[in-house]
N, C-alpha and C positions, 0 to 999 in steps of 0.2 A: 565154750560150749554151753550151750543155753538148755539147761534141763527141765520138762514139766512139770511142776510142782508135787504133782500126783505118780510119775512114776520114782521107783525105786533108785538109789543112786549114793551104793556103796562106795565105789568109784570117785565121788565128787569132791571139787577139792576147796576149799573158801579162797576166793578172789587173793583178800589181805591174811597171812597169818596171825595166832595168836601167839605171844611168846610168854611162857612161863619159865619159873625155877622151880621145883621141885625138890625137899630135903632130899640128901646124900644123890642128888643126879645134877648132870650138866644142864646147861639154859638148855629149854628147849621152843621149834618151831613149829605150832599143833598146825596143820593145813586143810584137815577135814573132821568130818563130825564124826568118824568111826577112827581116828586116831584121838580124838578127844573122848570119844565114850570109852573106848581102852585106857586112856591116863584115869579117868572119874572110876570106874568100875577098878583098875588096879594098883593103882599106884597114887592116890591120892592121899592128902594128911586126912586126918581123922577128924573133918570139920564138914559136917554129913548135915548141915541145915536147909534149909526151903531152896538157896539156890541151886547149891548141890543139887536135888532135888527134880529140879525144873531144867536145869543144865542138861542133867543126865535123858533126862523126861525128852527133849527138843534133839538133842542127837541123833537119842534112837528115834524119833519120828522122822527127823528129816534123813534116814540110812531108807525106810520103807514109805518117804515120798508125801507124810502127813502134815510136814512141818517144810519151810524154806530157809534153805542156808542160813543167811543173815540171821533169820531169829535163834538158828542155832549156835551161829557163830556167838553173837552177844549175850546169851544167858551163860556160854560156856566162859566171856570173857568176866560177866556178872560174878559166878563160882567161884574163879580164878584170883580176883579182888578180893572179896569175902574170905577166902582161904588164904589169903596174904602170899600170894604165887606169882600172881601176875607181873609180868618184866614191863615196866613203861617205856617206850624209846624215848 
């Protein structure tokens, strides 16, 4: 489903997942930018620097159509690194 940059698209799911670990939770498969801004906003470690930041920033843009997946996808996968979270396949 090919969505307009500019509308809204809570709904939307990124192409490739990201996989994270998370302390005291199982691997997980983040698929879109509003399951990702719920892990940053709730359940994240306590490592709140510029990606963080910007991760967070690109989600919620691209939830109300500002930002486009990919760039949210990869700041989210940026944070994820940073915060020593990220699963490598």
């Amino acid at each position: 489903m090919l969505i307009h940059r500019t509308e809204p698209c809570h709904h939307a799911e990124w192409i490739k997942p990201v996989a994270i670990h998370l302390p005291l939770c199982a691997a997980l498969e983040i698929y879109s930018p509003l399951i990702a801004l719920d892990m940053l906003m709730y359940r994240w470690p306590n490592d709140h620097g510029p990606e963080y930041t910007q991760a967070r920033q690109n989600c919620l843009d691209a939830l109300v159509g500002k930002c486009d997946l990919e760039t949210a996808r990869e700041s989210f996968m940026i944070a994820s690194n940073h915060a020593h979270v990220l699963n490598v396949h």
